[in-house]
GUMARTI-874220 format. One line per field, with one value per atom (N, C-alpha, C): residue number from 1; chain; atom name; x, y, z. Coordinates in Angstrom, 2 decimals. Layout:
<rs>
num	(NUM ...) $
cadena	(A ...) $
atomo	(CA ...) $
u	(X ...) $
v	(Y ...) $
w	(Z ...) $
</rs>
This chain:
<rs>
num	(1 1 1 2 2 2 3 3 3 4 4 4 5 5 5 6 6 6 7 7 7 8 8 8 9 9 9 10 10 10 11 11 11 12 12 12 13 13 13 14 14 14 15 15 15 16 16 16 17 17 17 18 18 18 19 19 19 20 20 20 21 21 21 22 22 22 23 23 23 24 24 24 25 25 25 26 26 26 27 27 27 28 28 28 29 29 29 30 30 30 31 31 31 32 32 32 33 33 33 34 34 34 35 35 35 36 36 36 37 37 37 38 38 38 39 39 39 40 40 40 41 41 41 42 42 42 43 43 43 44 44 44 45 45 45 46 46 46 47 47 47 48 48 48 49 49 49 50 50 50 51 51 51 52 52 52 53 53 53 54 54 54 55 55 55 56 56 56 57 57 57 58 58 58 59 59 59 60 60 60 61 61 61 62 62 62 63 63 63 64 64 64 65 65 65 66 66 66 67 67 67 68 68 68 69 69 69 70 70 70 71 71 71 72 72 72 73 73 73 74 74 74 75 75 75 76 76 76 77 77 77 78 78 78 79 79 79 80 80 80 81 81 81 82 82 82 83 83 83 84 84 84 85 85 85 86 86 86 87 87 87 88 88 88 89 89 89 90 90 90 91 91 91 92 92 92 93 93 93 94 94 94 95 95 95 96 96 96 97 97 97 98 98 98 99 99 99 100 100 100 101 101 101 102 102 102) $
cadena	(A A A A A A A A A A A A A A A A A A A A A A A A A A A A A A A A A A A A A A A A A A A A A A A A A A A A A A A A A A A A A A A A A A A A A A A A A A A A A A A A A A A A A A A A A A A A A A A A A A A A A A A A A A A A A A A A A A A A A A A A A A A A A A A A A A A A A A A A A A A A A A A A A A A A A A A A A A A A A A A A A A A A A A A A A A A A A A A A A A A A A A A A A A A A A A A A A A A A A A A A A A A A A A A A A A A A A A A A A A A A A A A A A A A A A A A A A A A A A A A A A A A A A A A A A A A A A A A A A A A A A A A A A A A A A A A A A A A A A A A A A A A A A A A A A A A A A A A A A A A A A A A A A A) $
atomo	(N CA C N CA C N CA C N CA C N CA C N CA C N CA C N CA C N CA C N CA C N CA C N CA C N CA C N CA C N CA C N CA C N CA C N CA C N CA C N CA C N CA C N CA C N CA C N CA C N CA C N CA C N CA C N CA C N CA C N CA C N CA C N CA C N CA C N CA C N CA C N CA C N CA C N CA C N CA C N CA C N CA C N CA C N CA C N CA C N CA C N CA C N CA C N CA C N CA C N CA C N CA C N CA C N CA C N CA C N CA C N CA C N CA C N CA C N CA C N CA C N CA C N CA C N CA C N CA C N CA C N CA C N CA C N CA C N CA C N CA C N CA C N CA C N CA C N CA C N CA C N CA C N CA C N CA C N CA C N CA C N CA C N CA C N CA C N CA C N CA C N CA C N CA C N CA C N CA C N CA C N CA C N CA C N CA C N CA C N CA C N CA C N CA C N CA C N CA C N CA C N CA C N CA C) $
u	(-25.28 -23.93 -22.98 -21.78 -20.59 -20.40 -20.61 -20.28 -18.77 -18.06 -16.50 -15.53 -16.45 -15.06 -15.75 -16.79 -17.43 -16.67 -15.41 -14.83 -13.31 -12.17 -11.12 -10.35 -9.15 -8.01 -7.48 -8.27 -7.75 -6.69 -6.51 -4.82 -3.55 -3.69 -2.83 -2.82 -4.03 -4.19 -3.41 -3.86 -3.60 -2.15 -1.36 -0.03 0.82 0.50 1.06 1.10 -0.23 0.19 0.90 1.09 1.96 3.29 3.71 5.05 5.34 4.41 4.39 4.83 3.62 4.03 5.14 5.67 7.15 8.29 7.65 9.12 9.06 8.15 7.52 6.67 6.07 5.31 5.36 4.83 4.60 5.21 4.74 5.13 4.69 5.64 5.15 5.41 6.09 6.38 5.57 4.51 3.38 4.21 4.90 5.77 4.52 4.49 3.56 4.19 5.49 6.19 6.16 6.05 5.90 4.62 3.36 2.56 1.74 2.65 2.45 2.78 4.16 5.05 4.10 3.13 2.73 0.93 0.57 -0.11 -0.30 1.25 1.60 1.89 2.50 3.02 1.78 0.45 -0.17 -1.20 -1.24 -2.10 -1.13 -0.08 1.18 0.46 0.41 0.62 -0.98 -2.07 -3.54 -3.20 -2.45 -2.28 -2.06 -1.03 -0.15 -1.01 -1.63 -2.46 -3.89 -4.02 -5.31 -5.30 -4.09 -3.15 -2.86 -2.71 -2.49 -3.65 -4.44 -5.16 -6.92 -6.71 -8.27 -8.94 -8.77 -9.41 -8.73 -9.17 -8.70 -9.90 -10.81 -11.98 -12.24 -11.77 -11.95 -12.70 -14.21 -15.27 -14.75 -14.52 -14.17 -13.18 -12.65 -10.98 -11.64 -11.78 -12.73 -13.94 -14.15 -15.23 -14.26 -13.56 -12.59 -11.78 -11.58 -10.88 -12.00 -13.06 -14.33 -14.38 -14.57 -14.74 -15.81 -17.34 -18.08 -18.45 -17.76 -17.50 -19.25 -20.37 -21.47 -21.70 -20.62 -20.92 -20.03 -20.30 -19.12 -18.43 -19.02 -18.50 -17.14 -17.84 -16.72 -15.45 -15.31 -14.55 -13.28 -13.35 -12.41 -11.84 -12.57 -11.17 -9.85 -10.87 -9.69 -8.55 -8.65 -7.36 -6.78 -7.64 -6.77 -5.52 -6.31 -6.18 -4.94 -4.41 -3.87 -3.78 -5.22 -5.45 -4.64 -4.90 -4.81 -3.24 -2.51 -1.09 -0.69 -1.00 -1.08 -0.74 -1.97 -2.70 -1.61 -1.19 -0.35 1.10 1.57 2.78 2.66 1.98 1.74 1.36 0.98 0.92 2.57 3.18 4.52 5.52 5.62 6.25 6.18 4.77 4.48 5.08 5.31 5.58 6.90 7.45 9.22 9.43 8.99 9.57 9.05 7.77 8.14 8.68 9.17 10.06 11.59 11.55 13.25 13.59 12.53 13.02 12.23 11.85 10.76 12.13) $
v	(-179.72 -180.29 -179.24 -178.98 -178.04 -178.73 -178.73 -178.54 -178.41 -177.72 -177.14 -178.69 -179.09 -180.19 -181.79 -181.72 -182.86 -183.07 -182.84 -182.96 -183.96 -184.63 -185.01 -183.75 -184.03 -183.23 -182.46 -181.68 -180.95 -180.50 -179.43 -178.70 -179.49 -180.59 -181.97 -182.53 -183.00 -183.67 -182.96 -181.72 -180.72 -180.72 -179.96 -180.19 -181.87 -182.68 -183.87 -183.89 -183.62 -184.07 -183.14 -182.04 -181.06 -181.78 -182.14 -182.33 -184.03 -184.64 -185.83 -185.28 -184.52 -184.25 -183.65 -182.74 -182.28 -183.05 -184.04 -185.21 -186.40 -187.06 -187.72 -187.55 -186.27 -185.86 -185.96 -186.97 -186.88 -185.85 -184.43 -183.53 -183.05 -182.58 -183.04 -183.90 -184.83 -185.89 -187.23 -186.67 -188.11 -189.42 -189.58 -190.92 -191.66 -192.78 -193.43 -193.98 -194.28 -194.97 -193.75 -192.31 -191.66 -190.98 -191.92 -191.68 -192.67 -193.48 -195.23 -194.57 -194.23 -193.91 -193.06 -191.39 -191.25 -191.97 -192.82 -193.27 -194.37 -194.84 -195.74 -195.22 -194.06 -193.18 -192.27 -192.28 -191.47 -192.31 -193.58 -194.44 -195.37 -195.16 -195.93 -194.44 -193.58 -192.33 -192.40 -192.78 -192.62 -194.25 -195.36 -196.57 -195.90 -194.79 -194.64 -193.54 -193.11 -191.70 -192.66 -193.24 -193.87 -194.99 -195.50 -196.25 -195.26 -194.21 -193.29 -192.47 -192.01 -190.95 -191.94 -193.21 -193.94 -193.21 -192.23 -191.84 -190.25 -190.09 -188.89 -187.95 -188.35 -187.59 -186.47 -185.41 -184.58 -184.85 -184.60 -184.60 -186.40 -187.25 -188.68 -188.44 -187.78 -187.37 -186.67 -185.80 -185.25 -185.87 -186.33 -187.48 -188.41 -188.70 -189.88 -189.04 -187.95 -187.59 -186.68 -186.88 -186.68 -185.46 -184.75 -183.69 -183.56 -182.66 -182.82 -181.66 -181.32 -180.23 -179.61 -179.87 -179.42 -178.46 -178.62 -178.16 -176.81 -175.76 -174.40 -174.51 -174.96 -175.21 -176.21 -177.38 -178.56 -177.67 -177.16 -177.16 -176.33 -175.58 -174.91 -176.15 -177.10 -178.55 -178.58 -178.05 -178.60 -177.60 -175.90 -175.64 -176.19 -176.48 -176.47 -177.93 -178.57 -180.16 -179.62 -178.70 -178.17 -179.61 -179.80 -181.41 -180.87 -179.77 -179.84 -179.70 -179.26 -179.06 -180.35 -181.75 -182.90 -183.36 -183.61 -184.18 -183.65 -181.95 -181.86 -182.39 -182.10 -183.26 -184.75 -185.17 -186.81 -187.39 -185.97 -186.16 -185.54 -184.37 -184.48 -185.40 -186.14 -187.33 -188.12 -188.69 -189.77 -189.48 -188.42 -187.82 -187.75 -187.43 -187.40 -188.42 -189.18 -190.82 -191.77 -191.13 -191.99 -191.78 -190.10 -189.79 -189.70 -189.77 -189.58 -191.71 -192.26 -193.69 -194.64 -193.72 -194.66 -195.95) $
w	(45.44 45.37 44.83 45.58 45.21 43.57 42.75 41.01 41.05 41.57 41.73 41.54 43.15 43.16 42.87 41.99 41.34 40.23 39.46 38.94 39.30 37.76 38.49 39.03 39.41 40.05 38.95 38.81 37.75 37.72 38.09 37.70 38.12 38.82 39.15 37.52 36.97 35.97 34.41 34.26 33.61 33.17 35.02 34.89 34.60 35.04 34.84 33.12 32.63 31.19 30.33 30.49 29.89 30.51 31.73 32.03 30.87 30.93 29.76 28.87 28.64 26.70 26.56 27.46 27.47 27.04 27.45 27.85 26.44 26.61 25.41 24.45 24.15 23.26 21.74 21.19 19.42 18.90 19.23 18.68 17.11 16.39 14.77 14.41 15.06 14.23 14.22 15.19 15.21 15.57 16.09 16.39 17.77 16.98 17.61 18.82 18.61 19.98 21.18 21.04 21.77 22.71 21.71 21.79 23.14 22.49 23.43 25.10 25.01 25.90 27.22 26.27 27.04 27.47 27.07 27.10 28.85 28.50 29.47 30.89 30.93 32.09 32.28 31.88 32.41 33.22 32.70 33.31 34.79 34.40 35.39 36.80 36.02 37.14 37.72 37.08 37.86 38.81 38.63 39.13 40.38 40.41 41.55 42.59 41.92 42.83 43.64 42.98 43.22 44.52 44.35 45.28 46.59 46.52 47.47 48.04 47.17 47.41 47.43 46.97 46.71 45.91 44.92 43.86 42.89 42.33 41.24 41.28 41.65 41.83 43.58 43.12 44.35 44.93 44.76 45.89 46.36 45.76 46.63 47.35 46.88 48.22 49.39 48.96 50.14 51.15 50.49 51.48 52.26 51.27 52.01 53.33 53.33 54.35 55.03 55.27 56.24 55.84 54.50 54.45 53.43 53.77 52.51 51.97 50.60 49.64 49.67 50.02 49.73 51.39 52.70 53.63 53.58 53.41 53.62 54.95 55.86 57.47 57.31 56.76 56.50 55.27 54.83 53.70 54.52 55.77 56.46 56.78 57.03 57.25 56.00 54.99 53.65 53.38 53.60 54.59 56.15 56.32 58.15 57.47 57.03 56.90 55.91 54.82 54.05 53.30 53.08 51.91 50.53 50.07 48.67 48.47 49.51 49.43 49.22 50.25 50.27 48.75 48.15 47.05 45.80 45.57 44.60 44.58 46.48 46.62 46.13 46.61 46.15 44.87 43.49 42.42 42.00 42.48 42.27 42.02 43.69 43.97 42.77 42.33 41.71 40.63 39.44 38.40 38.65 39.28 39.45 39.28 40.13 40.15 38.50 37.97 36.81 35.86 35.82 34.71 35.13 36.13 36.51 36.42 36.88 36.64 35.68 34.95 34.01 33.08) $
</rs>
């Protein structure tokens, strides 16, 4: 089994929560209401990917779109398919929209 993409969406995941903590982050001041805040918008944001994408888990994305991360043959689908361009737009989208209208 590819190990790589047996993992979540990482650098999707990664960046989303730095753009959180940016915005609502405790900080030093430990403010729990901010803590709540990102608590709520990060789980509002896996509601919304999961809704779109049927999972956060790469190798499931990939399966889901007939592609299987353990075949080197199959994985030229996941450029052709330019999946991953996909997947960071549609974690973009989702993140704009809950901080620009949260």
């Amino acid at each position: 089994m590819n190990t790589y993409f047996k993992t979540t969406v990482n650098s999707v995941s990664t960046d989303r929560d730095m753009v959180i903590g940016l915005k609502y982050g405790a900080g030093l001041t430990k403010d729990q209401y901010f803590r709540e805040m990102c608590t709520q918008i990060t789980q509002e944001f896996f509601n919304r990917f999961i809704g779109r994408r049927k999972s956060v888990e790469c190798y499931d994305i990939l399966r889901i779109n007939n592609i299987n991360p353990d075949n080197p043959e199959e994985m030229k689908k996941l450029r052709e398919k330019k999946l991953c361009d996909k997947i960071v737009k549609d974690a973009t989208e989702i993140l704009q929209d809950l901080l620009v209208y949260e």
